[in-house]
C-alpha positions as CSV (number, residue, x, y, z in Angstrom):
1,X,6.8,-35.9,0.0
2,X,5.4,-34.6,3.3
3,X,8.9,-32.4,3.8
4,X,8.9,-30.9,0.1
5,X,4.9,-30.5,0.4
6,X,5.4,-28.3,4.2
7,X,8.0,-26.7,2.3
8,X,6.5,-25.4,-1.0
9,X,3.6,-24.3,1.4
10,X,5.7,-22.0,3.4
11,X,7.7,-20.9,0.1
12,X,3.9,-20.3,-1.1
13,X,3.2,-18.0,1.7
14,X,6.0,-15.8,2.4
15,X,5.5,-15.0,-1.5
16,X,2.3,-14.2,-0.8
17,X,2.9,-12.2,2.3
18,X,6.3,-10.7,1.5
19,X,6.7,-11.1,-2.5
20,X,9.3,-12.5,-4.4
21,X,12.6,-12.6,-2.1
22,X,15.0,-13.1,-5.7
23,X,14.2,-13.2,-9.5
24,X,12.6,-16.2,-9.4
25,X,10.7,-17.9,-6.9
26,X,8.7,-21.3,-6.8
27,X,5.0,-21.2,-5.6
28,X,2.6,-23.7,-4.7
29,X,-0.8,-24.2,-7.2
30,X,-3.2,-26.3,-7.8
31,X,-4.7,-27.6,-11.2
32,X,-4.5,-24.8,-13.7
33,X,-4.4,-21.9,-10.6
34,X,-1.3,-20.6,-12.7
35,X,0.0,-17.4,-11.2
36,X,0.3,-13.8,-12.9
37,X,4.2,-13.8,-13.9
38,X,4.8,-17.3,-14.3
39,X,7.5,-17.7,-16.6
40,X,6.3,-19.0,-20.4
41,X,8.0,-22.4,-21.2
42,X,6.5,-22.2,-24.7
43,X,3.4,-22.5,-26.9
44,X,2.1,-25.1,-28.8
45,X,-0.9,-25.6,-31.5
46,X,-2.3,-21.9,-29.7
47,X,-1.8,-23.3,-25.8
48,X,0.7,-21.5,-23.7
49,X,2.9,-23.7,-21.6
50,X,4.2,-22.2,-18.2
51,X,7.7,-23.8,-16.3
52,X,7.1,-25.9,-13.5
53,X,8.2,-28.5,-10.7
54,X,6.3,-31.2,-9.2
55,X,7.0,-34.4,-6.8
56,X,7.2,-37.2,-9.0
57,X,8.9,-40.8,-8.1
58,X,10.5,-39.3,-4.6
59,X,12.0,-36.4,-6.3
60,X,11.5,-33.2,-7.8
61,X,11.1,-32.9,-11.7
62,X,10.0,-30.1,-14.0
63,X,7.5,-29.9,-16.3
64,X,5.5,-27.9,-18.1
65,X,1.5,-27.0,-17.5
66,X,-0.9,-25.2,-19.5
67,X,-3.7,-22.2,-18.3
């Protein structure tokens, strides 16, 4: 976890220094800190749902977290 963590924190701030290098890019964020642009997964009972990826069981899974 300590490799993809150093990782998404680099990723995070070249974004933030450089901006998006391709179409899409993966940041790092914490709680509900989701970013302008994040792409919209779907919406449920009013709540919009935004794609994301997250270390779970020593691997990388996606998900989906609301604002």
């Amino acid at each position: 976890m300590q490799s993809w963590l150093a990782e998404a924190q680099a990723r995070t701030e070249q974004f933030h220094r450089n901006g998006p290098q391709g179409p899409v890019t993966w940041v790092l964020v914490h709680g509900k800190e989701i970013p302008q642009g994040a792409i919209q997964a779907g919406e449920e009972n009013g709540n919009t749902f935004f794609a994301c990826r997250t270390f779970y069981e020593s691997g990388i899974g996606t998900c989906t977290s609301e604002r």
